[in-house]
LOLOMI-404394 format. One record per residue (C-alpha): residue in one letter; x, y, z; residue number from 1. Coordinates in steps of 0.001 Angstrom, whole numbers, plus 500000, padded with zeros to 6 digits. Layout:
N
a;X;Y;Z;NUM
...
! end
This chain:
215
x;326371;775225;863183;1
x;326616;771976;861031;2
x;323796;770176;859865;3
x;324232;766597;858693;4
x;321008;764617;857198;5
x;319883;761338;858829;6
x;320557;759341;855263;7
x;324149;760857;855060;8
x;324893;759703;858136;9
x;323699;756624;857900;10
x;326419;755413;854914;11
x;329729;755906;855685;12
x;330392;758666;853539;13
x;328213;760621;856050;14
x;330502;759054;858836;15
x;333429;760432;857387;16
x;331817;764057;856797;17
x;330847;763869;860478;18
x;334435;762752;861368;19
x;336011;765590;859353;20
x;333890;768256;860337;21
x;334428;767029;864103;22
x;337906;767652;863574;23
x;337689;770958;862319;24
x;335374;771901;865214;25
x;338443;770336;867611;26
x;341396;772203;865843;27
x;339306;775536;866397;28
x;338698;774636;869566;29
x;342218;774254;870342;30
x;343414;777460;868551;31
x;340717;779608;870908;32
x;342069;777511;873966;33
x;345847;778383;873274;34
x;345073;782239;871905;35
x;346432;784644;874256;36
x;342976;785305;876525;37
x;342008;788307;878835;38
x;343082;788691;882651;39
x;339247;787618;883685;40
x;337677;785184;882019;41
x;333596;785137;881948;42
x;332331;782191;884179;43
x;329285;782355;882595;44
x;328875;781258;878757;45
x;328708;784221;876230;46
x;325590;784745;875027;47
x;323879;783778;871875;48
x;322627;787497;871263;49
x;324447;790594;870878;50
x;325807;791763;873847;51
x;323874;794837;875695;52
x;326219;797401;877116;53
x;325584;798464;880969;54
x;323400;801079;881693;55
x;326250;803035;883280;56
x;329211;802386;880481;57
x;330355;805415;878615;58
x;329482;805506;874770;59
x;332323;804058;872829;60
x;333379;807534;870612;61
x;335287;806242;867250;62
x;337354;809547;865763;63
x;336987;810278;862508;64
x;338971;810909;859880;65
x;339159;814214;859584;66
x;339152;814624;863465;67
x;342105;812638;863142;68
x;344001;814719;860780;69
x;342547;817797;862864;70
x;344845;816305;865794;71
x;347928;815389;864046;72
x;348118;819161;862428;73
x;350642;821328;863814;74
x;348977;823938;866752;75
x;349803;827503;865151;76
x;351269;830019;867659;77
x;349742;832359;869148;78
x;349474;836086;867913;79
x;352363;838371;868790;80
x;351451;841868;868822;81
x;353067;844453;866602;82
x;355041;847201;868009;83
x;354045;850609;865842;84
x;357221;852848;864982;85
x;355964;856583;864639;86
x;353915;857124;861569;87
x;354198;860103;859368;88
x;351616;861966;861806;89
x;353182;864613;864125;90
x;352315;863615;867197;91
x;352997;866456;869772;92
x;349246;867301;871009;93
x;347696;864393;870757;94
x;346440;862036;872839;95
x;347883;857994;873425;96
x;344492;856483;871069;97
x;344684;858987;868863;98
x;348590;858315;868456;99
x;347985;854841;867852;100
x;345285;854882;865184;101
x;347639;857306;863637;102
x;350688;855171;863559;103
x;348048;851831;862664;104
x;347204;853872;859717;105
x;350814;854810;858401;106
x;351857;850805;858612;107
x;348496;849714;857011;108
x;348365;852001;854356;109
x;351753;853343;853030;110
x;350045;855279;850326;111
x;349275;857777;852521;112
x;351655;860398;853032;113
x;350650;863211;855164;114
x;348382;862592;858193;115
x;347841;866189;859821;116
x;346860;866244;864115;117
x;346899;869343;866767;118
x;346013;872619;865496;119
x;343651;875485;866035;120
x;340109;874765;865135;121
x;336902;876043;866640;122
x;335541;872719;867433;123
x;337341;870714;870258;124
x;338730;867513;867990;125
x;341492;868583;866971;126
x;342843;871289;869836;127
x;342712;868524;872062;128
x;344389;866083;870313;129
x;341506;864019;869667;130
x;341146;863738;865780;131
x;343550;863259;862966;132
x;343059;864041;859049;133
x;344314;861623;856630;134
x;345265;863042;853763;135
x;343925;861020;850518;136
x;346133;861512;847462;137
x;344434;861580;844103;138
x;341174;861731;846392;139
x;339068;862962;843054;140
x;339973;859215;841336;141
x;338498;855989;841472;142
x;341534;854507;842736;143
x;341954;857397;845868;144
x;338551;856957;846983;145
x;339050;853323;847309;146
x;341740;853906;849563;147
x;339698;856455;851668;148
x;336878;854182;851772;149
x;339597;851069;853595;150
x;341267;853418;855880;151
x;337534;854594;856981;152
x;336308;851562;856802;153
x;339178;850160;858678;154
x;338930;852491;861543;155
x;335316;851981;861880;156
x;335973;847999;862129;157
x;338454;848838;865134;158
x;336584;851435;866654;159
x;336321;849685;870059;160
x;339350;848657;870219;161
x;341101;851771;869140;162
x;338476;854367;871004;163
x;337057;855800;867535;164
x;334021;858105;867918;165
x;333300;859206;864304;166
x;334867;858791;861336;167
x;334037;861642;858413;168
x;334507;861029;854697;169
x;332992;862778;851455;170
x;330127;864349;853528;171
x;329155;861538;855165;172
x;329279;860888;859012;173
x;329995;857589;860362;174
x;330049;857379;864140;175
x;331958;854151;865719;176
x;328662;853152;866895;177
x;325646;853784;865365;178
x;323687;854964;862139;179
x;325475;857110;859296;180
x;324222;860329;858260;181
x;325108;863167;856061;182
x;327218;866589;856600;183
x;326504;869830;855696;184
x;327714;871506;852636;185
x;330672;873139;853511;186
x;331211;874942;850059;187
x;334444;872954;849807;188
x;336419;870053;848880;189
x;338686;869944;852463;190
x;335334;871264;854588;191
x;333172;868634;853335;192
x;335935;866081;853749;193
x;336668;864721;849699;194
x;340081;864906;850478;195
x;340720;863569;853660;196
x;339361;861040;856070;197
x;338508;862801;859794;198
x;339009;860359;862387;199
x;338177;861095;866129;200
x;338959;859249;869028;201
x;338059;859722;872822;202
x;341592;860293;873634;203
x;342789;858269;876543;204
x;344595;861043;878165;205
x;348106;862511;877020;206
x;351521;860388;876948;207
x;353594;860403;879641;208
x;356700;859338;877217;209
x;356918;856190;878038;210
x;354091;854349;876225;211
x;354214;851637;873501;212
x;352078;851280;870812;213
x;350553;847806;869446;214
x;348187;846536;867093;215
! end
């Protein structure tokens, strides 16, 4: 809004300050007449105020930046699963989740070469095809009883999904779910399980020879 003093307009410098400002005002007014304007045009003169939205109108949501980059990223593919070729494990005996940690555990951890399955035992793990020993090599060094703490560790993390009941490593007992506790003393290294990991599954019955394994 202009303001022009009673004095200044009364000489006719004032006059012309009132002229030019009065042709300023037109030339906007002219500009805003011959900008491009909206389908509907208010009847009603815009108020002074800020405009109040109504009551019903949906929040105006700006996106920001990041949210923005978060959009244009490229959407990664979905996980394919992984088809396991027969491990070092002999399999004849056992049963279909007790194949498949077996073969899990010769992809994830080439170290190990010997994974032993069915044979006589006088508890029912292994005669039915339900546990398998992974053999730990060096087991006695720092660097072997790392890897027999991943590949327990790792079949205790995917003990749902892979059916594991118990896992047993250097005397102690880990069942899939539930507290640890200790084993007896078997009076030696293989009983008391220094140098191999014991993992038991609950089977899932016996293959038919036509099952694939994934992880």
């Amino acid at each position: 809004m202009l303001f022009v003093g009673k004095d200044r307009l009364a000489n006719g410098r004032g006059r012309w300050l009132a002229l030019a400002a009065s042709v300023v005002l037109s030339a906007g007014l002219i500009y805003a007449q011959t900008a491009e304007r909206p389908a509907h045009t208010p009847a009603d003169p815009a108020p002074a105020g800020p405009v109040a939205k109504p009551p019903d109108a949906p929040p105006v949501y700006t996106p920001t930046e990041a949210e923005l980059m978060a959009a244009s990223a490229p959407v990664a593919a979905a996980a394919v699963p992984f088809e396991l070729p027969s491990g070092v494990a002999p399999e004849e005996g056992l049963q279909v989740n007790t194949i498949r940690v077996a073969r899990a555990l010769s992809v994830l951890f080439p170290e190990v070469t010997t994974i032993g399955g069915y044979r006589q035992d006088p508890l029912r793990w292994h005669p039915n095809g339900l546990a398998i020993d992974v053999m730990i090599p060096n087991h006695g060094s720092e660097k072997g009883i790392e890897l027999g703490n991943q590949v327990a560790g790792f079949a205790l993390a995917n003990a749902k999904r892979w059916g594991v009941i118990h896992v047993i490593w250097r005397q102690g007992f880990y069942p899939g779910v539930g507290a640890p506790s200790w084993t007896a003393d078997y009076g030696n290294e293989t009983a008391n399980h220094f140098d191999h990991v014991h993992i038991a599954t609950n089977g899932g019955g016996y293959p038919t020879g036509d099952e694939k394994y994934f992880i």
